[in-house]
C-alpha positions as CSV (number, residue, x, y, z in Angstrom):
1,X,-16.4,-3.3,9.5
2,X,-15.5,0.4,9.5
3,X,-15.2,2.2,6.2
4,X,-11.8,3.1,6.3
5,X,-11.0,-1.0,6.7
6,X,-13.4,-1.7,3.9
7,X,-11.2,1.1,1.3
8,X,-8.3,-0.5,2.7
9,X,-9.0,-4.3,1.7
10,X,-10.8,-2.8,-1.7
11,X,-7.3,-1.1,-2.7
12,X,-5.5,-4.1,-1.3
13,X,-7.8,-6.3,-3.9
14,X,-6.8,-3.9,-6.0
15,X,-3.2,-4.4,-6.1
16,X,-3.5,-7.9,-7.9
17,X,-5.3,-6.0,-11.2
18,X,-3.2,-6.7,-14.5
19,X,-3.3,-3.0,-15.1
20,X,-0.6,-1.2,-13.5
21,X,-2.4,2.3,-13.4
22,X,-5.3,0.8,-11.1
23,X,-1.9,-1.1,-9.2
24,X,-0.4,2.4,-8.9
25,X,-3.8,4.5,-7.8
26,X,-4.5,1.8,-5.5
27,X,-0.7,2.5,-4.0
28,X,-1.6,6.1,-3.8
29,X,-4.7,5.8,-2.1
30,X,-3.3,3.3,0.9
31,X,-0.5,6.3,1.9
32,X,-3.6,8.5,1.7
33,X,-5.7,6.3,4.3
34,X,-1.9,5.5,6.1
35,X,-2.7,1.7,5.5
36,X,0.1,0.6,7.7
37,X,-0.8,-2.8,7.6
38,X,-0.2,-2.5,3.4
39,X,3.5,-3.5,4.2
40,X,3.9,-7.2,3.4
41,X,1.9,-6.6,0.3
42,X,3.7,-3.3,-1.0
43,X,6.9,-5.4,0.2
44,X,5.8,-8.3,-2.3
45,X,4.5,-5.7,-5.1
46,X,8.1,-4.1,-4.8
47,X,10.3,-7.6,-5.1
48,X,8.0,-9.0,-7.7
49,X,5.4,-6.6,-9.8
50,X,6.9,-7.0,-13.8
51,X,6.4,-2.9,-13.6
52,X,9.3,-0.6,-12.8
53,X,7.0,2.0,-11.9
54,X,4.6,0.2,-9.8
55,X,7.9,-1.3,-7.9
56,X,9.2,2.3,-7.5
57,X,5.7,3.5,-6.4
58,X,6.0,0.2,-3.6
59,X,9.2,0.9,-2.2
60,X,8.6,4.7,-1.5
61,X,5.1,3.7,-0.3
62,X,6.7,1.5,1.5
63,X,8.7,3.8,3.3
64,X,6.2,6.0,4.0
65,X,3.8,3.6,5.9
66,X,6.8,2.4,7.1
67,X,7.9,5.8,9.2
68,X,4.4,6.4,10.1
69,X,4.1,3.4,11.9
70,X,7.6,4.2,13.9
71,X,6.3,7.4,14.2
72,X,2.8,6.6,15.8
73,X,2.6,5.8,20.0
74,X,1.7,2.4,20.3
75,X,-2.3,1.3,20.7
76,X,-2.5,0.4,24.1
């Protein structure tokens, strides 16, 4: 498993912590390592975290995982 899978399923882990700071710093950090697969869960977080800010945080995450991956040539 490559480091940049193992910080993705950390942060992705993270997510589910009670504190929204470590739910929004965990947000942060999948844009930073373009976590493209974060989408179902950021999707989920935006629909149904009790936070406004982490649901805010989501949706623009959200959007821009969402353009890289429209953005990115396909793996062949």
């Amino acid at each position: 498993m490559s480091t940049n899978t193992r910080l993705i399923a950390y942060h992705l882990a993270r997510l589910e912590d009670k504190n929204p700071e470590i739910r929004l710093r965990s947000i942060a950090e999948l844009v930073q390592l373009e976590a493209t697969d974060a989408l179902p869960v950021l999707e989920t977080l935006y629909f149904n975290d009790p936070d406004a800010q982490v649901r805010r945080e989501a949706k623009r995450a959200g959007r821009a995982l969402f353009l890289l991956k429209t953005q990115r040539p396909p793996e062949s």
